[in-house]
N, C-alpha and C positions, 0 to 999 in steps of 0.2 A: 723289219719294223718291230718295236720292243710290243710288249704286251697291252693291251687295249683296254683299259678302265672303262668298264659300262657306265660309270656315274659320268666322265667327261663327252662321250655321244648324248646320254638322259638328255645332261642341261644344254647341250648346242642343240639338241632335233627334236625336243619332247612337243615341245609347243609348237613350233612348225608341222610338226608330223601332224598332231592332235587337230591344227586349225584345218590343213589340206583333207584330212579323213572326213572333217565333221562338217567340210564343206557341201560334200556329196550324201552322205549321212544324216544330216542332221536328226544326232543323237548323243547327246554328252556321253551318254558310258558305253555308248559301241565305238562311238570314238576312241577314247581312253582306251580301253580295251586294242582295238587294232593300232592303235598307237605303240603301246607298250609290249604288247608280239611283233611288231614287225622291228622294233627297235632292237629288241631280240635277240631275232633270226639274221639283222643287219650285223651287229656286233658278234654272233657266231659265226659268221661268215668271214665278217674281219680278222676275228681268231685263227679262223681254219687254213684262212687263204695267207696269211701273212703276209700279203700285199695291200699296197694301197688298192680298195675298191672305190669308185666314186659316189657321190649324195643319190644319184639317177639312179643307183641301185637300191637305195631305200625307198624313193618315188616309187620305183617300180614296185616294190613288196610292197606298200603304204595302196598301191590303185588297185595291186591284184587281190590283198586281202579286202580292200569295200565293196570290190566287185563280189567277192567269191560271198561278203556278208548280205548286199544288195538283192544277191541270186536266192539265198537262202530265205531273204524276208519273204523275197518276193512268191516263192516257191508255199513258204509260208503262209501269207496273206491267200492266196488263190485257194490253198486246204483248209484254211480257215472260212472263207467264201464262199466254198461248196458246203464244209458242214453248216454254214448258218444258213444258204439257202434250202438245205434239206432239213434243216431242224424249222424253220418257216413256212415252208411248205408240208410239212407235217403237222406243225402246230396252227395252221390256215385251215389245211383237214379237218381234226380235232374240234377248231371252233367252228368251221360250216358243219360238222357232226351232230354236236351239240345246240345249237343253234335252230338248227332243222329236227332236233330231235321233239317231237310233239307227244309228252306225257299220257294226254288221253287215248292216242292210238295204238303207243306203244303198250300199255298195261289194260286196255279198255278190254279188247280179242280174248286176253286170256283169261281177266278177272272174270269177263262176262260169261267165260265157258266155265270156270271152275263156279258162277254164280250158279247156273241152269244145272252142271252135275251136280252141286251140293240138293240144290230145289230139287229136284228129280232122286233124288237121295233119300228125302226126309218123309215122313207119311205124308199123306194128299190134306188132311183136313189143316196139317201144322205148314203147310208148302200156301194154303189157299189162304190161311189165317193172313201168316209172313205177306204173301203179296195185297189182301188187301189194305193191310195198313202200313207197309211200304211205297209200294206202286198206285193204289188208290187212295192212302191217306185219309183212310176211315179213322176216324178216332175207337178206342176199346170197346166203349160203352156200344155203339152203332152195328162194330163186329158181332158182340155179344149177342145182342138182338135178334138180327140175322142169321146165325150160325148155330142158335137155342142154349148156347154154352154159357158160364158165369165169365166173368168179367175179368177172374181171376184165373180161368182155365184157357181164355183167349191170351193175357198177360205171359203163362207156362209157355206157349207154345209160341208167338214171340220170341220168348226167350232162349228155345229151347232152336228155331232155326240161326236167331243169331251166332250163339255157339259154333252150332254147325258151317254157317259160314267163316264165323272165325277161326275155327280149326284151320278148314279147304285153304281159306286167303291167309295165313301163317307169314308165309316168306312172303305174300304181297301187302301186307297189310298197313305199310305206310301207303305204298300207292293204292291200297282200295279208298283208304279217308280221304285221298286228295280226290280219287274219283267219284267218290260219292259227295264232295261237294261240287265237283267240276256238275254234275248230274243233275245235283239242288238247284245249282245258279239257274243249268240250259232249263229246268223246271219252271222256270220264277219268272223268265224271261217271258 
């Protein structure tokens, strides 16, 4: 048999080949693709063997490569199916995490201990000042009165535990403002 022009096999099997592949396939360029390798491997064969081989020999390489592409999706699709089940079930975690996570208890335990270590820190008269007009919401002037101190010396010491808190609550101190109004609200209620 004289020598084997790939361009005369192309235009007799390209498109038979292409429509049998993408019958199963259905995928224009996996098609093309295993159309144009098994066309190929057919035409290497016809080279090598220098016999007539028959068309059933390219069927055959045309089913065994969508099969062997078919196994690979499919192979595919399933590793794909586990990672999005576990990227799902991760990110389902994540948001029941977040979700359940409740601000005032999370940060309330610790603010509220480094509140009492800072109080218990500061002298007794600048600790009694801080709580009455924190916690009982005496106005200055009332403190004043009470306590025999100027008005400006009760003002000092105000000032002077705030400080002190705000050192303590540093790294909490976005969550202490949320807690101190979360506190306001439960107050007002």
């Amino acid at each position: 048999m004289a020598e084997i022009d790939f361009d005369i096999i192309y235009k007799s099997s390209y498109r038979k080949s292409f429509l049998f592949v993408k019958s199963y396939i259905h995928d224009d360029m996996a098609s093309e693709d295993i159309a144009m390798e098994s066309l190929y491997k057919y035409w290497k064969i016809l080279r090598e063997n220098r016999k007539e081989v028959s068309e059933k020999y390219l069927v055959s390489i045309l089913k065994n490569s969508a099969i062997s592409y078919l196994r690979r999706q499919s192979a595919h699709r399933n590793a794909m199916d586990a990672i999005s089940e576990s990227y799902r079930k991760d990110l389902e975690l994540r948001l029941n995490s977040i979700t359940s996570c409740d601000p005032e208890i999370l940060f309330s335990d610790e603010i509220r201990k480094i509140y009492r270590k800072t109080m218990e820190s500061l002298p007794a008269k600048t600790a009694m000042i801080f709580e009455m007009r924190k916690n009982d919401r005496l106005p200055v002037k009332q403190i004043a009165r009470i306590t025999g101190i100027s008005e400006k010396t009760v003002e000092y010491h105000i000032t002077k535990a705030i400080k002190a808190l705000r050192s303590g609550l540093s790294e909490y101190l976005p969550a202490f403002i949320v807690f101190c109004i979360i506190m306001k609200i439960k107050s007002e209620l």
